[in-house]
N, C-alpha and C positions, 0 to 999 in steps of 0.2 A: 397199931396192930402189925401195918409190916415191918415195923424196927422187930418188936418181940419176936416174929415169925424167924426174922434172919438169926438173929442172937441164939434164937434154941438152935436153929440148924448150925448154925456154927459149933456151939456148946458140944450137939450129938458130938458132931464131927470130930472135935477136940478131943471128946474121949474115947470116941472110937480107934481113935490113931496114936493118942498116948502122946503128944509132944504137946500140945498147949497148957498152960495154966491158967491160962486165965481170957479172954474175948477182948484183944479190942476194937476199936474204933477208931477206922481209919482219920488220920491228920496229917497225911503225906500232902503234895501237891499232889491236887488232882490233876486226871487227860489235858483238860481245857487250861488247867495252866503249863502243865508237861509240854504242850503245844505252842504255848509262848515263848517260851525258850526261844531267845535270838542272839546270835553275834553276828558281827559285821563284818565286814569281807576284810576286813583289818585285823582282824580278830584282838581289837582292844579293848575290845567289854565280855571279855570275859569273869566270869563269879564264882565258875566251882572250881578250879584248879590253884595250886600252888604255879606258881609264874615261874616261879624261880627252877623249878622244878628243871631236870634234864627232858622229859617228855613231852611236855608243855616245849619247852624251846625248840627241841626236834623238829618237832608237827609245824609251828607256827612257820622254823626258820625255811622248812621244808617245803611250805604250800607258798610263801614268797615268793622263794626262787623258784620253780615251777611253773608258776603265772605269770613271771616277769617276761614278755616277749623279748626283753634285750639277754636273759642269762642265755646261758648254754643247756642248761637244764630245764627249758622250756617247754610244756608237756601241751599240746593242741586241746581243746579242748572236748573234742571228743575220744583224746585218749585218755581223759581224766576219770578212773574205774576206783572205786574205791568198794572195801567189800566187808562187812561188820557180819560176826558171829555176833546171836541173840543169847542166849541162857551164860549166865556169867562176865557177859561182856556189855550188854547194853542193859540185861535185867537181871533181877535177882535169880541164884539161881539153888540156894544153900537154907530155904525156909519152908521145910526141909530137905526140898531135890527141887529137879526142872519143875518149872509150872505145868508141862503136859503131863508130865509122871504123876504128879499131884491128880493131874483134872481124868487122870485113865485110871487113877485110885477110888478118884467120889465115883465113877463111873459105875466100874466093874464089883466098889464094895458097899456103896453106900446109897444110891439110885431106887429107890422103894417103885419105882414106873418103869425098871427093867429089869428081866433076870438073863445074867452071860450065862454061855453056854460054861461048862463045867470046869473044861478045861482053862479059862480065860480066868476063871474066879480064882482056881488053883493057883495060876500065876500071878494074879496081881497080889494074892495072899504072898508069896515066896521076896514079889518087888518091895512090897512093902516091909516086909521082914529083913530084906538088904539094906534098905533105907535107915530101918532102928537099929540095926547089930554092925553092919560094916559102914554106913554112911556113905552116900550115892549124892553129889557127887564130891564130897570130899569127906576122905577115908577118915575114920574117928581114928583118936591116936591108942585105943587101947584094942580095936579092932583085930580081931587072932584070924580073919580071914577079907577075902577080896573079894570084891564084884564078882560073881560068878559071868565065865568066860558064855561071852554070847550074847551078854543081857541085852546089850545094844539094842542087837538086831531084835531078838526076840520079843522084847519088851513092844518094838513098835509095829511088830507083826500082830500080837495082842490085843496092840493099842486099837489099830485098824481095827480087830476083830468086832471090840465093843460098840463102835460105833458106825459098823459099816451098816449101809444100808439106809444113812440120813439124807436128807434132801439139804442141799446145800445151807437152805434158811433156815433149818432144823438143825445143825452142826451152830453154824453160827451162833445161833440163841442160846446154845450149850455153855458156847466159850465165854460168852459176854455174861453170863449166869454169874459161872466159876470165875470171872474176873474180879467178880465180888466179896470175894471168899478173902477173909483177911490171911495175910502167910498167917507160918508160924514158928515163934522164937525172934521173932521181930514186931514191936509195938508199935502200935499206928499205919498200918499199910496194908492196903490191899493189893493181892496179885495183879492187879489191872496198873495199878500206879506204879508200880516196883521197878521201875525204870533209873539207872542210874543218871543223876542229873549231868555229872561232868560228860557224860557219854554223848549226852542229848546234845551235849554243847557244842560237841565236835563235831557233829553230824551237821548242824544250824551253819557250823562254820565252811564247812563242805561245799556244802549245798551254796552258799553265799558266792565262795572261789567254783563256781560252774562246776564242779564234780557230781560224776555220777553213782547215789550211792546207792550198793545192791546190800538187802541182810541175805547171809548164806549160812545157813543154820540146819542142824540135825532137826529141829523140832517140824513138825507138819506143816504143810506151805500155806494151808487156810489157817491154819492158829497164828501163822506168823501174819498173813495180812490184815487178821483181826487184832490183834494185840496190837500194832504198830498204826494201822488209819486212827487219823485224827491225834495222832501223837507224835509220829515222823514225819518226816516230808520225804518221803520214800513210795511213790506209785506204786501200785499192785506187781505190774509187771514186774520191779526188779527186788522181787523178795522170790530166794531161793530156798528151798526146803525140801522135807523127808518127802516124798510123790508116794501115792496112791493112785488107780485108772479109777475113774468116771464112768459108770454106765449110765442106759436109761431105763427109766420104770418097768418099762415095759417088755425088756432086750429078753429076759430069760434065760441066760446064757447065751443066745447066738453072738457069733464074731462079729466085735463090731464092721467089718468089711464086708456084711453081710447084711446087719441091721439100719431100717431106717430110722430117725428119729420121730416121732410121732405128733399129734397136736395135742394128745394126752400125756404125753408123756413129762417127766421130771428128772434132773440131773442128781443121781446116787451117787455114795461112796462107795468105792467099789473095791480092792485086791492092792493090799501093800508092793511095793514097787520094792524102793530103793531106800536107806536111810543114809541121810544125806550127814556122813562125817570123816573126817580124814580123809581119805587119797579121792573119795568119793564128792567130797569137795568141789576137788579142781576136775574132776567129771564135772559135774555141774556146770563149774562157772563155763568150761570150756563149750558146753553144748547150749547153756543159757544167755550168756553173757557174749561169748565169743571173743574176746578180748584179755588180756594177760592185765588183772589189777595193776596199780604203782603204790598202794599204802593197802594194809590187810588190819584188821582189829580183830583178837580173839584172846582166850583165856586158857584154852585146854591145851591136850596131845593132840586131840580132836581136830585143832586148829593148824597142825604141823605143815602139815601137806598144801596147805592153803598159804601159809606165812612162806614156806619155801616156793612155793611154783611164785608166787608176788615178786619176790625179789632176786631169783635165780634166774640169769639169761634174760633181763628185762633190758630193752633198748632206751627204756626212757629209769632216770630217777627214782626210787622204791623203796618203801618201809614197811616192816610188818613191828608193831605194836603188841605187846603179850602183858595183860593185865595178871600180876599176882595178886593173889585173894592171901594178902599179910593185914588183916584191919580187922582185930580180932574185940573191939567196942564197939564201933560203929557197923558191924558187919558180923555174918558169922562164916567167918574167914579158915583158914587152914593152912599154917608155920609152914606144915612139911610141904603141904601142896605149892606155895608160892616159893618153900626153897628151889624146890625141884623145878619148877619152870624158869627162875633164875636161872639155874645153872643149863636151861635148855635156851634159852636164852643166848646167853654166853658162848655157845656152843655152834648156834648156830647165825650170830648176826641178829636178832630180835631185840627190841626196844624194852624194856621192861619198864611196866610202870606200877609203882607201890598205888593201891587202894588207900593204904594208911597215908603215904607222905605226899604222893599226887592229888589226890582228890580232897579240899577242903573240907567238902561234907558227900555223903552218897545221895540219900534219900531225902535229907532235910533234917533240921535239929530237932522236930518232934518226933521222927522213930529213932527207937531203943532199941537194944536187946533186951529180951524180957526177962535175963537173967542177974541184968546189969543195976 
């Protein structure tokens, strides 16, 4: 009974949105194996990467020397900062858009236990219509217009709107819901799993070489510590993201310098803050972290300002990483997208690594593209 229950709700969903054809059934690695994922502080058992590979050598030849107390290049252990974007860099982010863009879609259009206020609906009608006519976040090549200027921001002022007002284990249970939801235009995989395995790899390998790794991501800071426990080895505290303020049940509006907290009371989502991308970034890390990364991982424009403060004026060692989405079988990738970062790339000192020729496999050889 609750296979069928999911299958229909999937089915709705598929046709409500226009991109699936068909339901499947997830056969990714699941969390609990996502989890397993190990290398050694050698990093000689590695499995998803081409070796051969310039990125692969980089990284490897890079956290060597680094750790070596006799190089020159010896980085203390506690200034080992290492800083990962999420959407594109460590998970899927192109089946059809970010996972939160998705999960603030079933939200505000397809949730039969809530009705958004007017204006919210109108909007995620227009997000979702950027999504099938221009492609968000990479542009379809026959696409006669762009992202409308702002979507950024405003999408996550939206986002906040639909779901403000949850109790923290009421949000929670939201996202692990929607973790369940298989993408779409990719066979075998559910959101929850869609993690890139070579990604996972480097993190295992980090973490093995004493580094400390932060995810620093535009998407919401609870989506990220929910998507990531029991899959990274990434504590709560060092995952950054898009903030929102926190009230209590009971606050009313008073200033929180005003209000006490109550024994009835409960922790709300409260009033979009900040969305956490580009220059916004390196705010962040500056005010979270405190510390100047030495290796940055990301995929976007989004990630610029983060890949440059990493390795501009650093007194120790430094790599920023920029993953092109060129894997246009195993992924639903975009030529022009991963030209253009190439040549930002090139432009600016950043590592580029092909999806197609670095990464052996992404998801594992039982997802497809559904078109393939």
């Amino acid at each position: 009974m609750y296979k069928k229950k999911i299958a229909a709700c999937v089915l709705a969903a598929a046709l409500g949105f226009g991109f699936m054809a068909e339901v499947p059934v997830s056969q990714a690695a699941t969390r609990a194996e996502l989890a397993q994922i190990s290398v050694n502080k050698k990093g000689t058992n590695f499995k998803y990467w081409n070796k051969e590979g310039v990125p692969y050598q980089q990284l490897t030849s890079f956290v060597k020397d680094v750790t070596n107390p006799k190089s020159k290049n010896f980085i203390p252990q506690k200034d080992r900062i290492a800083v990962f974007d999420l959407d594109g860099t460590l998970i899927c982010e192109t089946a059809p858009s970010y996972f939160e863009w998705m999960m603030y879609l079933d939200r505000a259009l397809n949730d039969s236990t809530f009705k958004p206020k007017a204006e919210d609906k109108a909007y995620a009608e227009e997000v979702k219509k950027a999504i099938e006519t221009v492609g968000i976040p990479n542009p379809k090549p026959d696409a006669k217009s762009k992202m409308p200027s702002g979507m950024d921001r405003q999408q996550a002022v939206s986002q906040n709107s639909v779901f403000a007002g949850m109790t923290q284990p009421e949000y929670e249970a939201y996202v692990k819901k929607f973790m369940e939801t298989p993408t779409e235009g990719l066979t075998n995989l559910k959101w929850g799993e869609a993690f890139y395995l070579p990604m996972v790899e480097v993190i295992s390998y980090l973490t093995a070489n004493d580094f400390k790794v932060f995810i620093v991501s535009g998407t919401d800071r609870q989506i990220l510590r929910i998507l990531s426990d029991g899959v990274l080895p990434i504590p709560k505290d060092r995952i950054v993201g898009t903030d929102i303020t926190w009230l209590a049940s009971h606050q009313q509006g008073k200033d929180g310098l005003e209000y006490v907290y109550q024994k009835n009371d409960e922790v709300l989502r409260g009033e979009f803050i900040l969305k956490n991308i580009k220059m916004n970034k390196v705010d962040n890390i500056a005010r979270d972290i405190g510390q100047q990364p030495v290796l940055a991982f990301g995929n976007s424009s989004g990630d610029s300002s983060m890949f440059n403060y990493t390795i501009t004026g650093n007194k120790y060692k430094s790599l920023a990483f920029a993953l092109c989405c060129d894997d246009l079988d195993r992924e639903l990738g975009s030529q022009s997208k991963a030209d253009k970062m190439r040549a930002d790339c090139e432009k600016y000192g950043w590592i580029p690594v092909s999806m197609k020729d670095d990464f052996k496999t992404i998801y594992g050889d039982n997802v497809k593209r559904a078109d393939k």
